[in-house]
Structures are given as structure tokens and as C-alpha cells.
MOPAC internal coordinates of N, CA, C and O (Angstrom, degrees):
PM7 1SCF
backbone

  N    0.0000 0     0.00 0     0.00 0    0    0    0
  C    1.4447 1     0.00 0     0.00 0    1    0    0
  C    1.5242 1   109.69 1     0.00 0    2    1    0
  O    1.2310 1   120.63 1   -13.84 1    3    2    1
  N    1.5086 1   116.39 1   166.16 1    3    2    1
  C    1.3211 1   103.57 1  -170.13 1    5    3    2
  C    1.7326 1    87.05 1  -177.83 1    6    5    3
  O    1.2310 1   121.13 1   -14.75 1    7    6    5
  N    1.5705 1   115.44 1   165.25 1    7    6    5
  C    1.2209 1    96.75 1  -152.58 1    9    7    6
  C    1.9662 1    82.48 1  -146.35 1   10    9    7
  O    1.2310 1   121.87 1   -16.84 1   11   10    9
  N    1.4513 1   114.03 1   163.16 1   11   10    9
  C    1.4343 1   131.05 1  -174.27 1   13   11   10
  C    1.4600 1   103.94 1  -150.67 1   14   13   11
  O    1.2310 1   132.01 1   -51.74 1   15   14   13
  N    1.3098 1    94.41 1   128.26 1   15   14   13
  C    1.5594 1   106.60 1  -170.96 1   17   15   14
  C    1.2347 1   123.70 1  -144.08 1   18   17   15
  O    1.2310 1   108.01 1     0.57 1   19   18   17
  N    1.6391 1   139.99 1  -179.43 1   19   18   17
  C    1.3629 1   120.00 1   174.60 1   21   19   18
  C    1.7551 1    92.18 1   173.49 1   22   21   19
  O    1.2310 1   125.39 1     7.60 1   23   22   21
  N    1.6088 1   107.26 1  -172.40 1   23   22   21
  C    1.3645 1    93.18 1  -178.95 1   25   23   22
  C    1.9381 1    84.76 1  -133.87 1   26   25   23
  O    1.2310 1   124.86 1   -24.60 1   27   26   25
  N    1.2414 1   108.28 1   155.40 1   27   26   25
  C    1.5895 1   132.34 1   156.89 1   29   27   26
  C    1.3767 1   135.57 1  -116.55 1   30   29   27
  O    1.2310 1   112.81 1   -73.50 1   31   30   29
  N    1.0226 1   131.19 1   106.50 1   31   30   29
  C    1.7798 1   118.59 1   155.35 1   33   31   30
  C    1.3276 1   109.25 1  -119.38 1   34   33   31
  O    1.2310 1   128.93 1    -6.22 1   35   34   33
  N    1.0279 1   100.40 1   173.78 1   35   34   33
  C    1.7170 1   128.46 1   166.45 1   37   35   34
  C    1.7257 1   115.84 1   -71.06 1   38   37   35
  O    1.2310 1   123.87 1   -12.71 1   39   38   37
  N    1.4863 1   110.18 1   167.29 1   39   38   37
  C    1.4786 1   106.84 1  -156.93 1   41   39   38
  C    1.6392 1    93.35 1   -70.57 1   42   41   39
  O    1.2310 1   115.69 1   166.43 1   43   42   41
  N    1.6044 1   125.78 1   -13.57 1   43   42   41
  C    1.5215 1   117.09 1  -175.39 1   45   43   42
  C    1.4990 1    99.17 1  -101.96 1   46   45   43
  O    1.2310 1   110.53 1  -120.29 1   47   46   45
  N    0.9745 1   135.40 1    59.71 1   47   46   45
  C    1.4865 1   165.01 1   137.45 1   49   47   46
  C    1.8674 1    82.62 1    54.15 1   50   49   47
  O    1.2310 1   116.47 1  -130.38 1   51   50   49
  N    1.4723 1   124.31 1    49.62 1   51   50   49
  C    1.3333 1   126.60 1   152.82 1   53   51   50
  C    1.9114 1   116.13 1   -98.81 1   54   53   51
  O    1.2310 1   110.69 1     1.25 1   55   54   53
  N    0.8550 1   135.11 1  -178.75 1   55   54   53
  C    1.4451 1   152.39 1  -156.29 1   57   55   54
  C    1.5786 1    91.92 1   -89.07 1   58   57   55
  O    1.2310 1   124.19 1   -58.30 1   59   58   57
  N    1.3478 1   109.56 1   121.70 1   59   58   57
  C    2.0298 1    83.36 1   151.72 1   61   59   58
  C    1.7635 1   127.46 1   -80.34 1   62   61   59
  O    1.2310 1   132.02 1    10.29 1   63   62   61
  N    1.5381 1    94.39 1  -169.71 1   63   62   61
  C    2.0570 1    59.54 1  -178.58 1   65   63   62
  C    1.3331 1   100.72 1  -115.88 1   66   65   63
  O    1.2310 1   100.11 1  -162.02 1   67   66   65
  N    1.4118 1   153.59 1    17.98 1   67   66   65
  C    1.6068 1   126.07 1   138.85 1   69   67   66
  C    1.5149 1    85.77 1  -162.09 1   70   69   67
  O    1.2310 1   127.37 1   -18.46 1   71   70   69
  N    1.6855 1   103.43 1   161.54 1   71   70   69
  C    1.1391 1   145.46 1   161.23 1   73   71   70
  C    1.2088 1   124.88 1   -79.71 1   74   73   71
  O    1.2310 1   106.60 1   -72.37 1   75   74   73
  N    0.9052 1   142.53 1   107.63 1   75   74   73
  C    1.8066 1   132.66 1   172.75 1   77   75   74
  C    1.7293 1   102.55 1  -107.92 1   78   77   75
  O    1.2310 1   122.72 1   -38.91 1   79   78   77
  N    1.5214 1   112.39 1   141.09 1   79   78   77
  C    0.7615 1   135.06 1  -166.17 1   81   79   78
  C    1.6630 1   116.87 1  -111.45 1   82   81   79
  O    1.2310 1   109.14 1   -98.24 1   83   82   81
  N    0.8566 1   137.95 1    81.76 1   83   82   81
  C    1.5100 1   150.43 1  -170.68 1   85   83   82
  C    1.3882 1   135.87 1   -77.01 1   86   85   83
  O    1.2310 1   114.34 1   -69.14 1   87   86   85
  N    1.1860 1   128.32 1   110.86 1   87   86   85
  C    1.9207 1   112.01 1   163.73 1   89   87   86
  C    1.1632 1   124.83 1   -26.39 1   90   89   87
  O    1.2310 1   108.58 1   -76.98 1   91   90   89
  N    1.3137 1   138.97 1   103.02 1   91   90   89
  C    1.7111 1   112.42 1   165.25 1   93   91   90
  C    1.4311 1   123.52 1   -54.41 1   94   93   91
  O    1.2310 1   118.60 1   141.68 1   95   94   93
  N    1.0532 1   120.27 1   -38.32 1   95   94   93
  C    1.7040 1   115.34 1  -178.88 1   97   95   94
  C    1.7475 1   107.62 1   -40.92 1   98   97   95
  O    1.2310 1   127.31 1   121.29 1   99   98   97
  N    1.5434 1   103.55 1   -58.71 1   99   98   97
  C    1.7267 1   113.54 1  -167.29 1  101   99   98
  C    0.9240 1   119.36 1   -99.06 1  102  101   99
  O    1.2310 1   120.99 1   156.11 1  103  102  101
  N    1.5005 1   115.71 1   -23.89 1  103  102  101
  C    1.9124 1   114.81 1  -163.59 1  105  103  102
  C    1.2013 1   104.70 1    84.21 1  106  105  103
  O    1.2310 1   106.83 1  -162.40 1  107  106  105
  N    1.4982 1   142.12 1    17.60 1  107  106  105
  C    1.4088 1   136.88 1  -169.25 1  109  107  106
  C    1.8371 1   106.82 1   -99.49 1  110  109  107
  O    1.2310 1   142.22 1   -57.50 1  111  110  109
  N    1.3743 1    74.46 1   122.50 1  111  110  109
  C    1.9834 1    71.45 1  -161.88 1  113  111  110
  C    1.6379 1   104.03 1   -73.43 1  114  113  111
  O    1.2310 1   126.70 1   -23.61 1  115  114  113
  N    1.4947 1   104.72 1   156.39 1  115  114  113
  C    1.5018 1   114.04 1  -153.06 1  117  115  114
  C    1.8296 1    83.48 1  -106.38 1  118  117  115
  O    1.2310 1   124.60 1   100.55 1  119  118  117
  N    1.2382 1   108.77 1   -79.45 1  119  118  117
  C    1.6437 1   114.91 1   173.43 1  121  119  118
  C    1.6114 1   112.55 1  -143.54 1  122  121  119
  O    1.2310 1   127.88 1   -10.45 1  123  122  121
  N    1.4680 1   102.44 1   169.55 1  123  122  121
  C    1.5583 1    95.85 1   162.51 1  125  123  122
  C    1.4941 1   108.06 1  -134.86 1  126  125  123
  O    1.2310 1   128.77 1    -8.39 1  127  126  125
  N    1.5828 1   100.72 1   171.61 1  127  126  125
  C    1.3301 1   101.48 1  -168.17 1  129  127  126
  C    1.5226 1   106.81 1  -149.38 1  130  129  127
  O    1.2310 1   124.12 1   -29.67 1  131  130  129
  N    1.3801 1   109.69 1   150.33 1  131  130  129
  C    1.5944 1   127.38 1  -169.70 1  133  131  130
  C    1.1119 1   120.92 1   -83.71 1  134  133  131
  O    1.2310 1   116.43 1   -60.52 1  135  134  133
  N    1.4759 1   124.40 1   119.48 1  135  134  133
  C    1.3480 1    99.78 1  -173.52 1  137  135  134
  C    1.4579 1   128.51 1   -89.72 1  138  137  135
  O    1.2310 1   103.76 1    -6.40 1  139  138  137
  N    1.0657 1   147.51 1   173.60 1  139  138  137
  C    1.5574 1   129.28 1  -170.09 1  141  139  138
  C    1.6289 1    93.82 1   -89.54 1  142  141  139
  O    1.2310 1   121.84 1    17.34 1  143  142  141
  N    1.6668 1   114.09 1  -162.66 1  143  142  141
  C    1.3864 1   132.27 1  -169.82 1  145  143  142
  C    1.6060 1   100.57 1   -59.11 1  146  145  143
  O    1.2310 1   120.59 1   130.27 1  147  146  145
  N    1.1181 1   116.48 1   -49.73 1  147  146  145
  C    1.5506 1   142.22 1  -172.43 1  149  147  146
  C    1.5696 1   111.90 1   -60.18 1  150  149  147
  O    1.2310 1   125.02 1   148.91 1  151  150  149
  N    1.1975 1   107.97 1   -31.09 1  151  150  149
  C    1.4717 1   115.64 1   178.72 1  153  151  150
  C    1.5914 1   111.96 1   101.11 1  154  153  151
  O    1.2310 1   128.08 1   174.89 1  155  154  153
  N    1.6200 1   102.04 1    -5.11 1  155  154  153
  C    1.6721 1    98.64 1   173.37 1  157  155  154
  C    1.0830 1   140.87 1   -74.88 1  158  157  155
  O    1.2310 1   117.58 1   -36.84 1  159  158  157
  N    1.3583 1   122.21 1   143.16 1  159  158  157
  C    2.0431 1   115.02 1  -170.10 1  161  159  158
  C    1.0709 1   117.70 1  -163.25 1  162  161  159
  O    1.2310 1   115.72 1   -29.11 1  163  162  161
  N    0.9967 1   125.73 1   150.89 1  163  162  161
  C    1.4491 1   152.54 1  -127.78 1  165  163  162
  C    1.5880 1   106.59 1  -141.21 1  166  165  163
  O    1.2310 1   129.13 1   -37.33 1  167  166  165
  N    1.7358 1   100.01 1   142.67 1  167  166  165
  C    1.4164 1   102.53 1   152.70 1  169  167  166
  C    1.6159 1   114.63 1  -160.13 1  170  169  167
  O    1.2310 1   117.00 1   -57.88 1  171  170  169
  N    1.3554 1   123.32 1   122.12 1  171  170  169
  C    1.3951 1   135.03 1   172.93 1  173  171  170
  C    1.2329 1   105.58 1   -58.07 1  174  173  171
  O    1.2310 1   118.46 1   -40.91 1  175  174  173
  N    1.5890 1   120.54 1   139.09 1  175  174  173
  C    1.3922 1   123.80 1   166.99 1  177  175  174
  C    1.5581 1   117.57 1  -158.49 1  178  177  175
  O    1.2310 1   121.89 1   -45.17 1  179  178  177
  N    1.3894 1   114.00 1   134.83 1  179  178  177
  C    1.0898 1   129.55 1  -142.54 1  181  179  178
  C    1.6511 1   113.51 1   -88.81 1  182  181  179
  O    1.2310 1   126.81 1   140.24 1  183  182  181
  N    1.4247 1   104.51 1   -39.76 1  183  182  181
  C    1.7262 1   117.69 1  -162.45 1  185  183  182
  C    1.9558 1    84.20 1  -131.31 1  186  185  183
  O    1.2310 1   136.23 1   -34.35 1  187  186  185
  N    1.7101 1    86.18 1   145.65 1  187  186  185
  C    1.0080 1   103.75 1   158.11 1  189  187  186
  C    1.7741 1   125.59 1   -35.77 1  190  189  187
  O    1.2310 1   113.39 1   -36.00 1  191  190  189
  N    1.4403 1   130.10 1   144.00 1  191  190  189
  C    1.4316 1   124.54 1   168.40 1  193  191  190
  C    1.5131 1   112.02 1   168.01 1  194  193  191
  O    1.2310 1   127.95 1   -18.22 1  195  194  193
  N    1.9350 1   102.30 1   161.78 1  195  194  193
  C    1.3139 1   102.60 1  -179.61 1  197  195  194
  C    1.7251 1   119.01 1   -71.24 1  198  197  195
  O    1.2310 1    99.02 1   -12.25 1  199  198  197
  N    0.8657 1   155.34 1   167.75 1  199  198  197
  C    1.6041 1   133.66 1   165.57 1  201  199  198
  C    1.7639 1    94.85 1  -144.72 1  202  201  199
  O    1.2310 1   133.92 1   -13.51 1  203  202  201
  N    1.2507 1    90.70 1   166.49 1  203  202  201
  C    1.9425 1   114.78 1   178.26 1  205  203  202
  C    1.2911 1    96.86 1  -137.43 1  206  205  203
  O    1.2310 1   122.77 1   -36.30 1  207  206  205
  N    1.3100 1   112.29 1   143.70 1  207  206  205
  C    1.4017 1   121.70 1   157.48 1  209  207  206
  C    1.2815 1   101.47 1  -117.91 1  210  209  207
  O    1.2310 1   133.44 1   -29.38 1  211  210  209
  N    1.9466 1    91.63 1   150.62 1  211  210  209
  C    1.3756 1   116.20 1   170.05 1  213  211  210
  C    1.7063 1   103.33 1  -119.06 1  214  213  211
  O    1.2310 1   121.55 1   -37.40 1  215  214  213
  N    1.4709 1   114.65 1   142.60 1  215  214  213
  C    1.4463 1   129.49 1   149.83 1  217  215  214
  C    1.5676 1   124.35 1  -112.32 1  218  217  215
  O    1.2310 1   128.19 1   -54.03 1  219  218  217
  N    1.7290 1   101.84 1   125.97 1  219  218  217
  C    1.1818 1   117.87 1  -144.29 1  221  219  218
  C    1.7087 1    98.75 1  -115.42 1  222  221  219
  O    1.2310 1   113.60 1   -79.42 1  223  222  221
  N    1.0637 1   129.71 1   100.58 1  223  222  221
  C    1.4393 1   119.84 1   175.68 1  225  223  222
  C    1.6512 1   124.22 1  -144.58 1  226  225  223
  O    1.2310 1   128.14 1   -51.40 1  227  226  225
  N    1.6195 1   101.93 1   128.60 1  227  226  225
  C    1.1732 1    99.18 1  -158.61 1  229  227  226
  C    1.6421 1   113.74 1   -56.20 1  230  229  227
  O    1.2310 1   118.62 1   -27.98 1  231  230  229
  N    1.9275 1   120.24 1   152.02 1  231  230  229
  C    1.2249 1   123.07 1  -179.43 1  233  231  230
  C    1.8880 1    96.78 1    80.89 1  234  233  231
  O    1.2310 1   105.37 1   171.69 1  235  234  233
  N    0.9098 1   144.69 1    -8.31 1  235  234  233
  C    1.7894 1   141.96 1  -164.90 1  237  235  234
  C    1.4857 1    88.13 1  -133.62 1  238  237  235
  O    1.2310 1   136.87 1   -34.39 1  239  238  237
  N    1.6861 1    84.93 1   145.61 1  239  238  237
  C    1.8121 1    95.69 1   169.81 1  241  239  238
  C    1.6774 1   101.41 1   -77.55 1  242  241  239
  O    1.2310 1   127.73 1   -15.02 1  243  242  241
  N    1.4979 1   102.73 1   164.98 1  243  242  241
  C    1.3095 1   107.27 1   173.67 1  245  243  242
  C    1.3041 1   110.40 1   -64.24 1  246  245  243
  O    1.2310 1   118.19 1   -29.08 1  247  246  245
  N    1.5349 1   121.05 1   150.92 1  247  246  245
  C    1.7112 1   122.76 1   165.64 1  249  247  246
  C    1.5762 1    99.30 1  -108.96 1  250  249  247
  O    1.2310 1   121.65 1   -58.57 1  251  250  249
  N    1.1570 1   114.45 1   121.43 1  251  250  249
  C    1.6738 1   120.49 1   158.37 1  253  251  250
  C    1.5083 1   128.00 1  -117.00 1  254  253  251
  O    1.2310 1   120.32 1   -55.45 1  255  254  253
  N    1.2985 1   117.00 1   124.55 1  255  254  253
  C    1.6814 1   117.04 1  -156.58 1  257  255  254
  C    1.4826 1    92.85 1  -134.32 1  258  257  255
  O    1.2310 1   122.68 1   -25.45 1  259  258  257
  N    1.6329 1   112.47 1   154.55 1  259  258  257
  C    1.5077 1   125.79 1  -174.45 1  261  259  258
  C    1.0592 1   116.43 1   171.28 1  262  261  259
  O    1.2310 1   109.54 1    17.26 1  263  262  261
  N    1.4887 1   137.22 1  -162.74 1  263  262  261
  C    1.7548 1    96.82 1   -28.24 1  265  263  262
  C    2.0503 1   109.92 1   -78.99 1  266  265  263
  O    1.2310 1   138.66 1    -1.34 1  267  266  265
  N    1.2475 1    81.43 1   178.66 1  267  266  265
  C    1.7268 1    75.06 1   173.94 1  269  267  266
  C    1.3798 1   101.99 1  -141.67 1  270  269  267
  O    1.2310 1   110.56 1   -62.46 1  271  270  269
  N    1.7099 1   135.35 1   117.54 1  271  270  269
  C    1.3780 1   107.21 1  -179.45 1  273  271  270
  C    1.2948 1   143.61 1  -108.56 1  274  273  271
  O    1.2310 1   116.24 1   -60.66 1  275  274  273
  N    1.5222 1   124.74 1   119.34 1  275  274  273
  C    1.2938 1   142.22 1  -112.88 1  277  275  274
  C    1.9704 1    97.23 1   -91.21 1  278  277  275
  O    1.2310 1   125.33 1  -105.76 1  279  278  277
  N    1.2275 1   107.37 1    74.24 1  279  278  277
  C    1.8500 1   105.71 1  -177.51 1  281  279  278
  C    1.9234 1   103.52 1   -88.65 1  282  281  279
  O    1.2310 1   130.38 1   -53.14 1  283  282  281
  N    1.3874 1    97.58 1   126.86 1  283  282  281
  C    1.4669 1   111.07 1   160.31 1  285  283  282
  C    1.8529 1    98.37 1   -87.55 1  286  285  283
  O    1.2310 1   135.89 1   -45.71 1  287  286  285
  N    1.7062 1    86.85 1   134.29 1  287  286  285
  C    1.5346 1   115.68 1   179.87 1  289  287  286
  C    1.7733 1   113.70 1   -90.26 1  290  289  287
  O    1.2310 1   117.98 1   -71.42 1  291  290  289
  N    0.9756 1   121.45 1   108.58 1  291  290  289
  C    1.4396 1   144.05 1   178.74 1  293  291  290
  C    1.6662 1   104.40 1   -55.53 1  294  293  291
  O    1.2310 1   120.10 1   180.00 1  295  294  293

């Protein structure tokens, strides 16, 4: 297991409210995740893979950035 993380807010330095976490090959979303007060978030991942993130916040266009590639360490 192995984990990818980061922090988000909005331009009034509040939280957005989730992250979704994506395949790059398909767009097939992997999970999403909440961020705390701080804007920090997290995601566990099991198998090797490419991933995209999306930031999702209400009133703001989505931000989506990538790829990043997601290796569990042996």
C-alpha cells in the first residue's frame, strides 16, 4: 500500500469539497476523497497505476492535473 496526497482550497483560502482520483488511460474513477478544514487529502492505493486528479468545488470550475504514476513500494 502506499498513499498520494496534497492539499486544496478555493481562491478564499476555504477547503474544496472532494477530490476524485482517476485512471489516466480511461477516466475511470478510482476513489474520492474529503478534504479536512485545511484542505488536506489523501488517497490509499493498492496496485500499481497511472492516476489524474480532479478538484471539485462548489461555484469553481473543476481543476484536473496529471498524470502522476501511482507505484506501491515492495
Amino acid at each position: 500500500m502506499a498513499v498520494i496526497n496534497g492539499r486544496a482550497k478555493r481562491y478564499d483560502g476555504t477547503a474544496i469539497d472532494y477530490v476524485l482520483i482517476f485512471r489516466w488511460k480511461d477516466g475511470k474513477c478510482l476513489d474520492k476523497s474529503i478534504p479536512d478544514k485545511a484542505g488536506n487529502w489523501s488517497f490509499e492505493y493498492h496496485n500499481n497505476t497511472i492516476a489524474g486528479v480532479t478538484y471539485v468545488a462548489d461555484g469553481c470550475e473543476p481543476i484536473s492535473h496529471g498524470p502522476y504514476e501511482l507505484v506501491v513500494q515492495i
